[in-house]
C-alpha positions as CSV (number, residue, x, y, z in Angstrom):
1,X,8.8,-5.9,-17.7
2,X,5.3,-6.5,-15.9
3,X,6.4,-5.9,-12.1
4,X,5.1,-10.2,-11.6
5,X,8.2,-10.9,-13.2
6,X,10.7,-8.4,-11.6
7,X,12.8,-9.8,-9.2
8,X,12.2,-8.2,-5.7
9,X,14.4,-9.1,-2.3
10,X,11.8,-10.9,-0.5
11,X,10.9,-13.2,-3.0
12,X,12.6,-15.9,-1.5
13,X,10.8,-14.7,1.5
14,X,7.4,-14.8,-0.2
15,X,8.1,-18.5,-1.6
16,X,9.4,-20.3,2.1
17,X,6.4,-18.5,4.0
18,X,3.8,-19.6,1.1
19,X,5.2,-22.8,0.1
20,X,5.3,-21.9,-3.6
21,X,7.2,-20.6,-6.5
22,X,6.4,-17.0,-7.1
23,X,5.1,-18.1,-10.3
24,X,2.4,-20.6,-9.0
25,X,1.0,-17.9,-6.3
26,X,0.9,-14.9,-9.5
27,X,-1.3,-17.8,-11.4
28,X,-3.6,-18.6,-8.4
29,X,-4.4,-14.7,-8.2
30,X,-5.1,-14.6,-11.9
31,X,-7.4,-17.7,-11.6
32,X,-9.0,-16.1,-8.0
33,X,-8.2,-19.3,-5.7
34,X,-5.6,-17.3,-3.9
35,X,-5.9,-16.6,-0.1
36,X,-6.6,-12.7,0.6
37,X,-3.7,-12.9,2.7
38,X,-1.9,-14.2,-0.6
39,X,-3.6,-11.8,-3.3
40,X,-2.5,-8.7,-0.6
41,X,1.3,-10.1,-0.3
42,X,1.8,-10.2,-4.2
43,X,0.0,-6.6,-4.2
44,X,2.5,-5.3,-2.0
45,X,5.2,-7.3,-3.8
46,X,4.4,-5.3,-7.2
47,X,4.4,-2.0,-5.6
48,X,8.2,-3.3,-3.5
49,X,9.1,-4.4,-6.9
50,X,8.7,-0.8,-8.5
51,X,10.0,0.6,-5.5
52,X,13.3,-1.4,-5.7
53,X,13.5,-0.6,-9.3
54,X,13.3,3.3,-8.8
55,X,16.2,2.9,-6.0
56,X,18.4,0.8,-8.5
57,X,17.2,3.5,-11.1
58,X,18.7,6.7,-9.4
59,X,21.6,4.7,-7.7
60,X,23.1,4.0,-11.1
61,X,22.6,7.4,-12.4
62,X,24.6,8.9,-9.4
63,X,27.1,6.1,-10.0
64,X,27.4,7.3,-13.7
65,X,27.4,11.2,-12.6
66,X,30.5,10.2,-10.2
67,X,32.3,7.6,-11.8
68,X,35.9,7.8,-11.7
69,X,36.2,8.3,-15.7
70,X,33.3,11.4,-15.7
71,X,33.6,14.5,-17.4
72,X,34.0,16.7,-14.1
73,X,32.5,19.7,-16.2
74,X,29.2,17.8,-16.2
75,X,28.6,17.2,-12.1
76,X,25.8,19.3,-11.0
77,X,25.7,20.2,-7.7
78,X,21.5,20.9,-7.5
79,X,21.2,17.4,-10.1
80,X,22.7,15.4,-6.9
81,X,20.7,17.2,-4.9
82,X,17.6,16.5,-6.6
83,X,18.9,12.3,-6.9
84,X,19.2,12.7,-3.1
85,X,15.4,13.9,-2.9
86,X,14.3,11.1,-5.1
87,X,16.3,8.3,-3.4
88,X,15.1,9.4,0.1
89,X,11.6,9.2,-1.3
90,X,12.5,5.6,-3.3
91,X,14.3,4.4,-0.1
92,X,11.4,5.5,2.1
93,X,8.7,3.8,0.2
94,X,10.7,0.5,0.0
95,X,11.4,0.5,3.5
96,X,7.1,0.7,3.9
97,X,6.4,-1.7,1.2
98,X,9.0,-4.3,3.4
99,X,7.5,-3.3,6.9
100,X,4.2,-3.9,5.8
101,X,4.7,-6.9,3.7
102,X,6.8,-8.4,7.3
103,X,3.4,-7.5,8.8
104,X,1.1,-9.2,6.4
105,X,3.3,-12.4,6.7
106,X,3.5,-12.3,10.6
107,X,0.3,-12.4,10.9
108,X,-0.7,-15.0,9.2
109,X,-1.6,-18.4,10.4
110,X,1.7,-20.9,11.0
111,X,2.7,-23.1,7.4
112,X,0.9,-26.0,7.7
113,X,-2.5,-25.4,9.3
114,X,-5.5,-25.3,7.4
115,X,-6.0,-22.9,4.7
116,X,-8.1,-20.6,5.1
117,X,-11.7,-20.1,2.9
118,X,-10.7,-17.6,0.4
119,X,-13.9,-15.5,0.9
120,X,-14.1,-12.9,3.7
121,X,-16.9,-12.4,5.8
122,X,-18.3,-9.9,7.6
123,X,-20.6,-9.6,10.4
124,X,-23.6,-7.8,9.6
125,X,-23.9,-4.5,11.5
126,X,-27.5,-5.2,13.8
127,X,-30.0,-2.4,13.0
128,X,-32.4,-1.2,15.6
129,X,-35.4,0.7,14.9
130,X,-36.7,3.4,17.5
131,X,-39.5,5.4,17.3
132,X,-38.6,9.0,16.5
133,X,-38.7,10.9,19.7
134,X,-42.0,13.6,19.7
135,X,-40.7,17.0,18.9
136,X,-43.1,20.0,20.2
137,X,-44.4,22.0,17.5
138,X,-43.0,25.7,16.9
139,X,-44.9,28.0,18.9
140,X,-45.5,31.0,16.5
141,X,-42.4,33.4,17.1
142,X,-43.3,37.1,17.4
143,X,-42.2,38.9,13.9
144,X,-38.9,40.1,14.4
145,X,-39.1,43.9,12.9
146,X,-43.2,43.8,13.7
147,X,-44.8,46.9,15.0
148,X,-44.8,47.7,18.5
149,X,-47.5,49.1,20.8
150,X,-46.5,53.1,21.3
């Protein structure tokens, strides 16, 4: 499943603050008359999507190691350690993923003003030329191991 299409818990989110179905705002990237603002909230979308998927992903195995009707013979005490690793690591990356995404959305102007052009510009840096200053040329250095007068 392409991570467009997996289900994330700021979708709803996504669609109020843009005015559109998920679905409409994946096509505009793929036809390139999204917004940056929007192309950069469905980026971070995929990469909360995968994120959300890897927590799901080691929460059910846990749930399976420790359900009520497990073998007990088959708990590992460094396997839960190592699932505690990975969902620290899952759970931190989702949390980032949601911060920033909250950021992105903040800033952005309020729903209804104008949209902006979907092109960014940038200032060009202004380049100024100055002459080289005059360096002095090397006066000859006496020879290091040369002979000296005896």
């Amino acid at each position: 499943m392409s991570s467009s299409t997996k289900p994330t818990s700021q979708d709803t989110h996504l669609e109020e603050v843009f005015g559109a179905p998920l679905a409409r705002l994946y096509a505009a990237a793929a036809a390139g008359t999204a917004t940056p603002a929007e192309q950069r909230a469905l980026e971070l979308r995929s990469f909360l999507a995968l994120a959300e998927e890897q927590v799901a992903h080691v929460r059910d195995r846990v749930h399976q190691y420790t359900a009520p009707d497990a073998d007990m013979s088959t708990l590992s005490a460094s396997e839960l350690r190592l699932d505690s690793q990975w969902m620290d690591a899952a759970l931190s990356a989702r949390t980032q993923y949601v911060t920033a995404l909250d950021q992105l959305l903040r800033s952005m102007p309020p729903p209804g003003s104008p949209r902006p052009e979907s092109r960014v510009r940038f200032n060009q840096p202004k380049i100024t030329t100055r002459a080289a200053p005059r360096v002095p040329p090397l006066a000859a250095a006496p020879a290091a191991h040369g002979a000296r007068g005896h």
